[in-house]
Structures are given as structure tokens and as C-alpha cells.
C-alpha positions as CSV (number, residue, x, y, z in Angstrom):
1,X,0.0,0.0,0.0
2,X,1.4,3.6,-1.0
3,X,1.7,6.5,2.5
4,X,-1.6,7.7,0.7
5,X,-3.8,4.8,0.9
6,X,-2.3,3.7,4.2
7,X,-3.6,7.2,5.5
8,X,-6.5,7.0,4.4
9,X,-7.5,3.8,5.4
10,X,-6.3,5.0,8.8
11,X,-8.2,8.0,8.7
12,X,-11.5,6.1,7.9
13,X,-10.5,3.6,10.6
14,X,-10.5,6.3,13.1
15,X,-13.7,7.8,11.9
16,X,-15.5,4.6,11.9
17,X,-14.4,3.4,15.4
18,X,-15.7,6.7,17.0
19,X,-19.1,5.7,15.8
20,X,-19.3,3.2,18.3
21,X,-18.3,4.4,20.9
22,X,-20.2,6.0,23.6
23,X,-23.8,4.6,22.5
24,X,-23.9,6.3,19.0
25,X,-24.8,3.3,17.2
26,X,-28.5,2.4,18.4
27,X,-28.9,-0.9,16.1
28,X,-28.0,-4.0,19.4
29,X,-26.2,-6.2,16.9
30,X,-23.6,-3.0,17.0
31,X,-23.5,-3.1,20.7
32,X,-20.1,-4.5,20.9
33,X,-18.4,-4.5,17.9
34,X,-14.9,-2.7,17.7
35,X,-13.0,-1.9,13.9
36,X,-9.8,-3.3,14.1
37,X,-8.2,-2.6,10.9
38,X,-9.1,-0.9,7.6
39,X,-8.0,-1.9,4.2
40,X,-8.3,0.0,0.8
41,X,-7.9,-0.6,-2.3
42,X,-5.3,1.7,-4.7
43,X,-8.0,3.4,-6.5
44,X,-9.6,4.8,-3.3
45,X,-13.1,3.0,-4.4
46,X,-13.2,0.1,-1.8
47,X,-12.5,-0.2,1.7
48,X,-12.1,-3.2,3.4
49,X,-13.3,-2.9,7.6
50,X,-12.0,-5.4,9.5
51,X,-13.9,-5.8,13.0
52,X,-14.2,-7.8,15.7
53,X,-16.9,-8.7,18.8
54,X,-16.7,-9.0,22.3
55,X,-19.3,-11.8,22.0
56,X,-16.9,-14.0,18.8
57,X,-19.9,-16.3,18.7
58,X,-21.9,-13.8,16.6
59,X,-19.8,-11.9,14.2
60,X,-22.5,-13.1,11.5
61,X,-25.1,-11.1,13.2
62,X,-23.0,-8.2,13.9
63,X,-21.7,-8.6,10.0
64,X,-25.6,-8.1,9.3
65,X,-25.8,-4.8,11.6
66,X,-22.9,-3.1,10.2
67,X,-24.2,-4.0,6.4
68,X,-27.6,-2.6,7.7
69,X,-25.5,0.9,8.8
70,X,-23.4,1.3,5.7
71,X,-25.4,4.0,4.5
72,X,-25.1,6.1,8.0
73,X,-21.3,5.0,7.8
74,X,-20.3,6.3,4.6
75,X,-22.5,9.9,5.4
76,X,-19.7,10.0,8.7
77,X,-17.4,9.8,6.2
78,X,-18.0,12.7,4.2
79,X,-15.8,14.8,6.0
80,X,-12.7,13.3,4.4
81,X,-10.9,15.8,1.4
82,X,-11.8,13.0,-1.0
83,X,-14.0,13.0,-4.5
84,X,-15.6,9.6,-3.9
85,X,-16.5,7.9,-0.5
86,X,-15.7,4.5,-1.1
87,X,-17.5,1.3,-0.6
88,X,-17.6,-0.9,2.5
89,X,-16.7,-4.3,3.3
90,X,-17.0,-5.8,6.4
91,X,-15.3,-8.7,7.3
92,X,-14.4,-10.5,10.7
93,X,-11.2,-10.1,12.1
94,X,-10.2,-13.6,12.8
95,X,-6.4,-13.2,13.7
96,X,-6.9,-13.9,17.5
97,X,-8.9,-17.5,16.9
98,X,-6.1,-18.0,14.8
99,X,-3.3,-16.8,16.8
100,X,-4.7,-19.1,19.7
101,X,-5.1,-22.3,17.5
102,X,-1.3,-21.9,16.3
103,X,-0.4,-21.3,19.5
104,X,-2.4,-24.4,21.0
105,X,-0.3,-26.5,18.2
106,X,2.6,-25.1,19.7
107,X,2.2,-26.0,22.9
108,X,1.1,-29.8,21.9
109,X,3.7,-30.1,20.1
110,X,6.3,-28.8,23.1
111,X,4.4,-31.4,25.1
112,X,5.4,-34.2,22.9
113,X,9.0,-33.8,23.2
């Protein structure tokens, strides 16, 4: 990613995660979501929102309540300098489960020797 994108998708990152916080968003499925990371793409067109949920057995449901907000999301981010607000993805940050099941094979595998 160029400085450019990388700032933007920091910028939108920051402008997103302040939505949820103190009881802005009033849709329950948003209750405890947090935006972890933002990705876009080179053209500016398409960002990628990466979240995650206190509650990790529902990220399909929160997944549904941020689609359902996209529209009030990309009106917060009108205040960017930019020609086109771009599109939102959501997807669910996984890299903890992850992180935890590599680390889990470590450990078995520590045991074994």
C-alpha cells in the first residue's frame, strides 16, 4: 500500500471506530463491535473494515448490523478531502482465533518432546 492509501485507510479507521463508541450506534447487533483494521484498495473506491466482537460467537449477526448501517457510515465519512467515498466491506477479524489455535499446536507439540 502507497503513504496515501495507508492514510486514508487509517483515517477512515478512526472515523468509523468513533461511531461506536459512547452509544452512538443504536442498532443492538452493533453493541459490541470494535473496527480493528481498515484496508483499501489503490483506487480509493473500496475499503475493506476489519472488525471484531466481544461476543466472537456472533460476528454473523454483527456482520448483518454493520451492512444494515453502511449507508449512515459512509454519510460520517463525508468529511474526508476525498471526490468519492468509497464502498464498505466488512469482514471479521479472525487473527486472535487464529493466533490461539497456532499457539495451542505449539504448545502440543512442546508437550510431545
Amino acid at each position: 500500500m502507497s503513504l496515501r492509501t495507508e492514510r486514508m485507510a487509517d483515517e477512515i479507521r478512526d472515523i468509523l471506530a468513533a461511531n461506536f463508541q459512547g452509544g452512538r450506534m443504536n442498532d443492538p447487533r452493533l453493541e459490541f463491535v470494535t473496527i480493528t483494521a481498515v484496508k483499501i484498495s489503490p483506487d480509493l473506491q473500496v475499503a475493506t473494515v476489519y472488525f471484531r466482537t466481544y461476543d466472537s460467537s456472533k460476528p454473523e449477526r454483527a456482520k448483518k448490523g454493520l451492512e444494515s448501517a453502511t449507508g449512515y457510515l459512509r454519510k460520517q465519512l463525508k468529511v474526508l478531502d476525498i471526490r468519492r467515498v468509497p464502498e464498505l466491506r466488512f469482514v471479521y477479524d479472525s487473527t486472535l482465533e487464529s493466533a490461539e489455535r497456532i499457539e495451542g499446536i505449539l504448545h502440543k507439540i512442546a508437550e510431545e518432546d
